[in-house]
N, C-alpha and C positions, 0 to 999 in steps of 0.2 A: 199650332198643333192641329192638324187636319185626321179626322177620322172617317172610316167607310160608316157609310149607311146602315149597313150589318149590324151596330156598336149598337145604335140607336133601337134596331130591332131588339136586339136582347135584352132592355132594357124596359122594353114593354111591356113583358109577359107579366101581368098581376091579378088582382082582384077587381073580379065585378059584382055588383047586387049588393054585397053589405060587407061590413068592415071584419075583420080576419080577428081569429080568435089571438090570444098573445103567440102562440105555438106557430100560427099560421106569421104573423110579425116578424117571428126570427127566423124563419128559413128563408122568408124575402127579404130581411134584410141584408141577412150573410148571404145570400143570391146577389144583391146589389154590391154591396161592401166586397164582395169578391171578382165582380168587374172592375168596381172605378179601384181596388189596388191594382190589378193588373196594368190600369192604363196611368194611372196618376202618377207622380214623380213625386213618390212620397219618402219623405226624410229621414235615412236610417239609422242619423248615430244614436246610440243606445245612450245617450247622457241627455240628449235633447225628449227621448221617446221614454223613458224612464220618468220625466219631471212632468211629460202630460198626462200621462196615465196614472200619476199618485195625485197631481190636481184634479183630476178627473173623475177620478174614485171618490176623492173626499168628499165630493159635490155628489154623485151618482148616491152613495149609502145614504144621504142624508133625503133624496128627492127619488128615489125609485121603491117603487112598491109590490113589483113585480117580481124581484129577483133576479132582472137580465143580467145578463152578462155584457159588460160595457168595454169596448173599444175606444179610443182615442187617440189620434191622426196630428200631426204637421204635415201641410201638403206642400214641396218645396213649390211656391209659384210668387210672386210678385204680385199676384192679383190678390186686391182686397176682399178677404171672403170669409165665410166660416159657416159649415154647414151639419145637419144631422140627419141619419138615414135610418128606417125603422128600424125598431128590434137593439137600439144602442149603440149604433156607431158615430162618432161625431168628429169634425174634420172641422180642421183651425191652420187657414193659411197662411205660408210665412210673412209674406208681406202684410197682416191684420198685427201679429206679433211681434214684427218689428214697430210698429207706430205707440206701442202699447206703452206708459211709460210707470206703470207700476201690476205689484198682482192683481188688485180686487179689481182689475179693468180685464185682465184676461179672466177672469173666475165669473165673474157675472155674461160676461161673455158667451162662457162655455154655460153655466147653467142657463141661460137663453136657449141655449140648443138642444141641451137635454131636457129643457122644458116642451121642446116642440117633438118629443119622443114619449115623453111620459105624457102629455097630453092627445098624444095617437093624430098630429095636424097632420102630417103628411099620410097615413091612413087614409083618413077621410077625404085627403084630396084624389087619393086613388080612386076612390070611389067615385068623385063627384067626375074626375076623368077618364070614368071607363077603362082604365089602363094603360093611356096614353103621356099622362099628365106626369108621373112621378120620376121614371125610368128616362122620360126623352128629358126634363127639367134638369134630374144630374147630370145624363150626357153633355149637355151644353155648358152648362154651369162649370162643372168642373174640371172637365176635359176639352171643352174648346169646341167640341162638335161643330156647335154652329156655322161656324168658319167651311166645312165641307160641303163640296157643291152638291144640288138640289138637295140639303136638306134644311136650308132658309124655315121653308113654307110648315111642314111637320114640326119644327122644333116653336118654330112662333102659337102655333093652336096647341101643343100641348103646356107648353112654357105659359100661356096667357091663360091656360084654365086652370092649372094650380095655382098662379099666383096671385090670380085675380080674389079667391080664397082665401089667399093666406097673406094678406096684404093689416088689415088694422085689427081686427077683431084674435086673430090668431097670434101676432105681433105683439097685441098687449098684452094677453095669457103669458107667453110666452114670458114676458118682460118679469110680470107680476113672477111667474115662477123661477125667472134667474134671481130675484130677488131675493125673495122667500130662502133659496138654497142657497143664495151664498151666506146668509143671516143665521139659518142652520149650523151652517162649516165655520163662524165663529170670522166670515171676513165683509168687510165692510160695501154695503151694496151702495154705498154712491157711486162705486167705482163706475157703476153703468154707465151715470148721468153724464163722468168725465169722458168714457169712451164714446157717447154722442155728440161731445163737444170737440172731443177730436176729429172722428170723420167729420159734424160740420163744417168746421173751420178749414179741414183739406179738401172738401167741395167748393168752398167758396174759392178756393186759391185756384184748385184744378178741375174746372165742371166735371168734364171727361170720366177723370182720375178713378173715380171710384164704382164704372157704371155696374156693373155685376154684385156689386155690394148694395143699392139702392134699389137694384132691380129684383133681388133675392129678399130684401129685406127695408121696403121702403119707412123712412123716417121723414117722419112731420114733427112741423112744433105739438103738434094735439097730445102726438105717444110720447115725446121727451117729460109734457107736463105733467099727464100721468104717472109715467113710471115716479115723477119728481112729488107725487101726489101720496102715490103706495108708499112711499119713504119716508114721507113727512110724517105719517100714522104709525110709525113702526115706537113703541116708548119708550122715551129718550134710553133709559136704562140699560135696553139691549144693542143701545147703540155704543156704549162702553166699551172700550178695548176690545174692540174688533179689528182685526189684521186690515192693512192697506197695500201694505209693502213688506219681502223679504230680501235677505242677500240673496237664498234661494232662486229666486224670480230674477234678478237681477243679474245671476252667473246664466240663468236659462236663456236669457233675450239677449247678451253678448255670447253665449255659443251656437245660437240661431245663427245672431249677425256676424257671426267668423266661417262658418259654413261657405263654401264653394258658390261665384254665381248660382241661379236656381238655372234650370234646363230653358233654350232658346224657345220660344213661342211660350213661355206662361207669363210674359212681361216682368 
């Protein structure tokens, strides 16, 4: 999927000098959130987009303090990914929900992401990148930008200064707060620990395989032991009969995988 340079420009326009009030959050985000729909090949049956958005919400009410108003995405692509853009939108690739093999793997998942919204990380990476860092980071990420000629060199200096940010320190907030949320929503937060031992285990098989997912969201043994750390502390009692798996879940990830190939160039 090759994009003009243009894409990348639009993407740019944000905040400089200090971090935007919540007000100022949601009209950049719904500014960004209304480019990459227009470009993304995003998933429309209304039985697949109905089941992320009631996951989504349950996790949102119990981890949002703000009052946004939350969106929630399947982006039809092959590529492993799953992402969130200020102001409460958050996007969970097909191919991440295909490998998923129960709910509290996609729930923890997602509250990772809305963690990285309620804790304002992509914010402050705006900030730390002048404006460059947040808008060129989605283009590439999510739309393929990268791949179009001369814009290698821009997408690598903005892409490397958000991420270089948002690499451990923001990762484990992150972590600690899908946790916490899905503990909240009454569904069980080991599911994290099994969705890192999935992508490991499909790194190990395919180095390649997952490079946008590692590169978005690097995993080390350090953040798996933690997150395995926060869990250990939570008291045994509230770990009682907490949700792991529903049929629910289970009709959602077989009308994912019954879906139509995804669109040529998202792998």
């Amino acid at each position: 999927m090759r994009r003009p340079i243009s894409l990348i420009l639009l993407f740019t326009a944000g905040l400089a000098g200090c971090i935007a009030s919540t007000q100022e959050e949601v009209q950049l985000g719904a500014s960004y959130a209304a480019q990459i729909n227009a470009k993304l090949p995003l998933v429309q049956d209304p039985e697949v987009n109905a089941y992320i958005n009631r996951l989504g919400d349950s996790l949102a009410k119990v981890a949002d303090t703000r009052n946004l108003q939350w969106h929630f995405y399947v982006v039809d692509s092959k590529e492993v990914n799953a992402f969130a853009v200020p102001g409460g939108y958050v996007y969970v690739n097909r191919g991440l929900i295909e490998r998923f093999t129960k709910l509290d793997e996609l729930a923890t998942t997602m509250g990772h992401e809305i963690g990285h919204v309620t804790q304002r990380h992509t914010m402050k990476q705006q900030q730390k990148s002048q404006g460059i860092g947040i808008g060129t980071t989605l283009a590439c990420v999510l739309t393929r930008v990268c791949s179009a000629p001369g814009v290698g060199d821009l997408v690598n200096v903005g892409a490397g200064a958000v991420m270089a940010g948002f690499s451990r320190e923001d990762e484990a907030e992150s972590d600690r707060m899908g946790i916490a949320f899905a503990l909240r929503a009454g569904i069980d937060p080991r599911g994290m620990i099994n969705t890192f031992e999935i992508l490991l285990a499909e790194r190990k098989a395919k180095p390649d395989g997952l490079d946008a997912m590692f590169m978005t969201h690097p995993l080390e043994e350090s953040r798996i032991q933690q997150a395995k750390e926060v869990i250990a502390q939570i008291p045994a009692a509230q770990m009682v009969g907490l949700t792991e798996d529903t049929p629910a879940f289970q009709r959602f990830k077989a009308k994912v995988k019954s879906l139509p190939p995804s669109p040529a160039g998202s792998r």
